[in-house]
C-alpha positions as CSV (number, residue, x, y, z in Angstrom):
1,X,4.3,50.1,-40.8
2,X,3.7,52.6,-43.6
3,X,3.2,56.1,-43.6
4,X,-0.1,57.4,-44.1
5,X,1.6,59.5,-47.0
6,X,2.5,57.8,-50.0
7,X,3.5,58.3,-53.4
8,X,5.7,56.4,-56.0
9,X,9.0,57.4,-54.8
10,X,8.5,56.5,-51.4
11,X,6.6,53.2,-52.6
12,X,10.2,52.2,-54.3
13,X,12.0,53.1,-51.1
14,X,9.8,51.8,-48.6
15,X,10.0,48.2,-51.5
16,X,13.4,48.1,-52.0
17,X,15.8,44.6,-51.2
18,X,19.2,43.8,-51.3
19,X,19.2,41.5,-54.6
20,X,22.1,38.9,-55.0
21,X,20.3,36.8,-57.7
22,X,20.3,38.0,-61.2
23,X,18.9,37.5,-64.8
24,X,21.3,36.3,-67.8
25,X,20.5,39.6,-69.1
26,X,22.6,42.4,-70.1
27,X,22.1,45.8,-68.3
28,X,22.3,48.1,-71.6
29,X,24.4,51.4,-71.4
30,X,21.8,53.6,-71.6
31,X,20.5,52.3,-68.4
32,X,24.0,52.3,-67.3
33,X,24.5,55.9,-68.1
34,X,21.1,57.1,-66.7
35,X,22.1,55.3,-62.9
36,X,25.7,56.6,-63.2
37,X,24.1,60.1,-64.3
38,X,21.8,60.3,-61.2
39,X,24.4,59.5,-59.0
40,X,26.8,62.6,-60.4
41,X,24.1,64.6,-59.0
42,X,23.8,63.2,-55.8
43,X,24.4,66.0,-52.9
44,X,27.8,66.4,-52.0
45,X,29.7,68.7,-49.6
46,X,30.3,72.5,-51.0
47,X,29.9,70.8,-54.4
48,X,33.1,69.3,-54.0
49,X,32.2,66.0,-55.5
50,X,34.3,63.8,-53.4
51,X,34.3,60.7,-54.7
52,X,35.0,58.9,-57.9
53,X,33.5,56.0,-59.6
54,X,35.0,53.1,-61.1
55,X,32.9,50.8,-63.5
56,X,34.4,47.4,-63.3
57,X,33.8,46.1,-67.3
58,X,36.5,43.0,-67.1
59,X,35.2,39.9,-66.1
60,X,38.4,39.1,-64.6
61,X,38.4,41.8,-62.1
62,X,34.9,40.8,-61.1
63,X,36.2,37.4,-60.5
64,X,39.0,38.6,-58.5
65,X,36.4,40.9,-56.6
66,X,34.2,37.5,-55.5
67,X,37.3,36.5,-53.7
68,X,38.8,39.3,-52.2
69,X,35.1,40.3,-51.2
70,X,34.6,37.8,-48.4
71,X,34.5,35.0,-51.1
72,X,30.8,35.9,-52.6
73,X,30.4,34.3,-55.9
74,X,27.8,36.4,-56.8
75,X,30.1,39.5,-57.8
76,X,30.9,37.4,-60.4
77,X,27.8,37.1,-62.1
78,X,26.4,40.8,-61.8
79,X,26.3,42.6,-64.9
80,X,26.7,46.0,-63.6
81,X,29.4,47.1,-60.5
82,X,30.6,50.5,-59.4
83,X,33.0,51.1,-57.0
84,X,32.9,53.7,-54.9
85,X,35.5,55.6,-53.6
86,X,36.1,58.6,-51.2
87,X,38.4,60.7,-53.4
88,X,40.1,64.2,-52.3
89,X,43.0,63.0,-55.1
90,X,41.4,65.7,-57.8
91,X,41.8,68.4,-55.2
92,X,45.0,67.8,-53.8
93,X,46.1,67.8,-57.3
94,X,44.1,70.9,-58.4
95,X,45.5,72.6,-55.4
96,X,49.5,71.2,-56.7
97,X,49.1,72.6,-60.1
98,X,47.2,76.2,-58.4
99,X,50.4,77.0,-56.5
100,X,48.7,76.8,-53.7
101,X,52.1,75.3,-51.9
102,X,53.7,79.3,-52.8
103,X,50.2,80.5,-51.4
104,X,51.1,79.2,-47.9
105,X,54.9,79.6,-48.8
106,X,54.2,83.6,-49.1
107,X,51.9,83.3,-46.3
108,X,54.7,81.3,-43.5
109,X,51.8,78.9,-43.4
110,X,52.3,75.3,-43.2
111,X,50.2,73.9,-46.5
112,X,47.3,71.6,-45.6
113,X,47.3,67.5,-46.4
114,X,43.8,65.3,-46.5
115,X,43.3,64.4,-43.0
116,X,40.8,62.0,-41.4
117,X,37.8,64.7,-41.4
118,X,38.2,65.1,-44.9
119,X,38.5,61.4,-45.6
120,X,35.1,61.2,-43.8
121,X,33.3,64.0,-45.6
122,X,34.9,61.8,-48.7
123,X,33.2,58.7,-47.5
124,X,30.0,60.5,-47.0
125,X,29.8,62.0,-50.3
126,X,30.7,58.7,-51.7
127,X,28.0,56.8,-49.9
128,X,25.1,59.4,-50.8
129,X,26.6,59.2,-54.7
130,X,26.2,55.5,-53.9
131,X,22.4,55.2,-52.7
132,X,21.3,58.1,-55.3
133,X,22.5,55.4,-58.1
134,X,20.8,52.6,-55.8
135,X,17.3,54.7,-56.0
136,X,18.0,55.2,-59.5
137,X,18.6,52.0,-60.6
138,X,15.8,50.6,-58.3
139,X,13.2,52.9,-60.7
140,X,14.7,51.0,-63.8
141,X,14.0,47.6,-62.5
142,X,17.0,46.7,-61.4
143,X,18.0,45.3,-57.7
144,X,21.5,46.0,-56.3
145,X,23.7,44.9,-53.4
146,X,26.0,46.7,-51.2
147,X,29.1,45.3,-50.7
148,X,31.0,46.6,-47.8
149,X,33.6,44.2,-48.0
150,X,35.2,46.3,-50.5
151,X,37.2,47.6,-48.1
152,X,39.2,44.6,-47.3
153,X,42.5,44.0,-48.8
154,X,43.2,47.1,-48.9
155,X,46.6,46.7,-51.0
156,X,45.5,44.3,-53.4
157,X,42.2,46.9,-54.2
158,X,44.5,49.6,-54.7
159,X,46.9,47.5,-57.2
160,X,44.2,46.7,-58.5
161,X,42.2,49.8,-59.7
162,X,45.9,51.8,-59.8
163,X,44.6,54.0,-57.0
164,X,46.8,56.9,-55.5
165,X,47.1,58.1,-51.6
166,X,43.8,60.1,-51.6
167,X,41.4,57.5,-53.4
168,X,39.4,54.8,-51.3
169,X,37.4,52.3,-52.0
170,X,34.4,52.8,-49.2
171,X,31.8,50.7,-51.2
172,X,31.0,48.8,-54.1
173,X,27.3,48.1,-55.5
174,X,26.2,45.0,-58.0
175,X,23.4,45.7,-60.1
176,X,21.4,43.3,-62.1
177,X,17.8,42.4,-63.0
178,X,16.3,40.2,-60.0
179,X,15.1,36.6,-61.0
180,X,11.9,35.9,-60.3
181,X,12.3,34.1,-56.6
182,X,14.2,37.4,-55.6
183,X,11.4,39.6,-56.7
184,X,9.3,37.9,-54.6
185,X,11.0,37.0,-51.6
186,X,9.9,38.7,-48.5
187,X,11.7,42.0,-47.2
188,X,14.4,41.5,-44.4
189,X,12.7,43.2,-41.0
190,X,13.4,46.4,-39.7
191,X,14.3,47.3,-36.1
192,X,10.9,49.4,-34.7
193,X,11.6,53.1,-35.4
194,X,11.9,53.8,-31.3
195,X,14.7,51.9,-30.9
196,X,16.5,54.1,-33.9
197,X,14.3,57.4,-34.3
198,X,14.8,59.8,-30.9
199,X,13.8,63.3,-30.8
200,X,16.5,66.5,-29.6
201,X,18.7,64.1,-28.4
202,X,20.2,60.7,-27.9
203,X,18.7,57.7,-25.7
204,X,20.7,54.7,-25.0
205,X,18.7,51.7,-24.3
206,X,18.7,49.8,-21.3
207,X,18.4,46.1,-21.3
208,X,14.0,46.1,-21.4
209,X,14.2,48.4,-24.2
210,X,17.5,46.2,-26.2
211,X,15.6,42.5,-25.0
212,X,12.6,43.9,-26.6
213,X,14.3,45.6,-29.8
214,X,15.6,42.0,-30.5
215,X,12.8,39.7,-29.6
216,X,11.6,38.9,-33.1
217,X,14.9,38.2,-34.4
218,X,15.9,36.3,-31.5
219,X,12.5,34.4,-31.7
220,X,13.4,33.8,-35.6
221,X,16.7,32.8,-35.4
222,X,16.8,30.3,-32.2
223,X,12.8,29.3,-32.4
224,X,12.7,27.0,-29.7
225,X,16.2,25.9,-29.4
226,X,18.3,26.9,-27.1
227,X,21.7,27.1,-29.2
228,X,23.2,28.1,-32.4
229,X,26.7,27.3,-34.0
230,X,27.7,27.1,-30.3
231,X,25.9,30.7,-29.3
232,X,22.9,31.5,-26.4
233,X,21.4,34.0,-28.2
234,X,21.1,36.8,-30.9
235,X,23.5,38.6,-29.4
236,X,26.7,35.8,-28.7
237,X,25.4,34.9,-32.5
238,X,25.8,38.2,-34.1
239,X,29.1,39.0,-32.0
240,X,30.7,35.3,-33.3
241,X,29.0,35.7,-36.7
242,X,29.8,39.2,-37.7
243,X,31.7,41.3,-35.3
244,X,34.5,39.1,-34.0
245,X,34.3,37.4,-37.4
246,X,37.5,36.8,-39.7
247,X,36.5,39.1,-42.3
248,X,36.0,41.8,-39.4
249,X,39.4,41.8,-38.6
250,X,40.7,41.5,-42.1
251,X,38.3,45.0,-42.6
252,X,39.8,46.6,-39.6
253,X,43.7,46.2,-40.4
254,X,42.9,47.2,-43.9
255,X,41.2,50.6,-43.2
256,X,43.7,51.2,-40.9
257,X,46.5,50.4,-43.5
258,X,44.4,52.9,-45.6
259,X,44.1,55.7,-42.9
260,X,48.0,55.6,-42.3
261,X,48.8,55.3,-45.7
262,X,45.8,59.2,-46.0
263,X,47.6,60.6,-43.5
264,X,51.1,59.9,-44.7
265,X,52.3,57.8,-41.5
């Protein structure tokens, strides 16, 4: 349901869809610049600016990005891709060359290494960089699709963009000009805000409230059959499909490849 308030902003973010269909068109750098310049100002913890972005150019790296991205071949044929990556390399440099290691020494303090919180507060200035470009682009004309699966192959991702112990990739976004069947496709659903909105303080849900939250998508999916690639319901479905699911694993032991590799274990 929409709100009662409305204007054009909230008309392009209430519109919005993932796009993974694009036009033979060229996405010119003026457009490029103006999506990569509203993302610099995105909001970002004590102004820090946590994150870098990579602009993948060589067709070759996009090709090896369709395969080490859970084997979608539509990386390959975007026109525009940024990586993402939580980054708190800059600083641990900045604070190198600032003597900040004779700081503590003068001090008998231990110095400081990026830990976990500050590998979060990366991601998170990362991710909003990340939708601020989305929004942006999305008021150009262009569609775009997340791609989590960026954080796979954690090794081969960091050969490949050369990147050091503080740098991460946490997402990676394909932009392009939708074709036409993309433009008008309808909108993926959206769980009914009282299952997600809750006010002062968390509600789990029981099983009424998670049977109900799930009824149209089960009623989608299934129809009036009683079993899908070997599943009961949404739930065995979405468990086999996504979160016991090959890539899931593959996700899991590279982040935590990643994580040991921040924290220098």
């Amino acid at each position: 349901m929409k709100p009662k308030v409305m204007n054009p902003t909230l008309e392009l973010l209430l519109n919005r869809k993932s796009v993974r269909a694009y036009e033979e068109r060229e996405v010119n750098r003026e457009v490029k610049d103006a999506i990569i310049a509203a993302g610099l100002r995105a909001p970002t913890a004590g102004n820090m600016m946590l994150y870098s972005i990579i602009e993948v150019q060589d067709q070759s790296v996009k090709d090896t990005l369709a395969e080490t991205c859970d084997h979608q071949p539509f990386i390959a044929k975007a026109p525009f891709i940024l990586v993402f990556l939580a980054d708190y390399q800059r600083w641990a440099d900045y604070f190198e060359i600032s003597g900040v290691a004779e700081l503590c020494a003068q001090k008998g303090a231990p110095q400081r290494k990026p830990q976990e919180g500050d590998l979060l507060l990366a991601c998170c200035d990362a991710l909003i960089a990340a939708q601020t470009a989305v929004i942006a682009a999305e008021s150009l004309g262009l569609g775009s699709c997340y791609i989590g699966d960026i954080m796979e192959c954690y090794e081969e991702h960091k050969a490949l963009f050369n990147l050091p112990q503080y740098a991460f990739p946490i997402c990676m976004v394909c932009f392009g000009y939708p074709t036409a069947q993309q433009r008008e496709r309808e909108q993926a659903e959206r769980f009914d805000r009282q299952a997600i909105v809750f006010e002062n303080r968390y509600t789990r849900l029981g099983q009424e409230a998670l049977e109900a939250m799930f009824q149209e998508r089960q009623k989608r999916v299934f129809g009036e059959r009683k079993e899908v690639q070997g599943a009961g319901n949404l739930g065995q479905l979405m468990y086999t499909r996504k979160f016991d699911a090959e890539f899931t694993h593959e996700m899991t032991r590279s982040v935590r490849a990643m994580l040991l590799a921040w924290v220098g274990e």
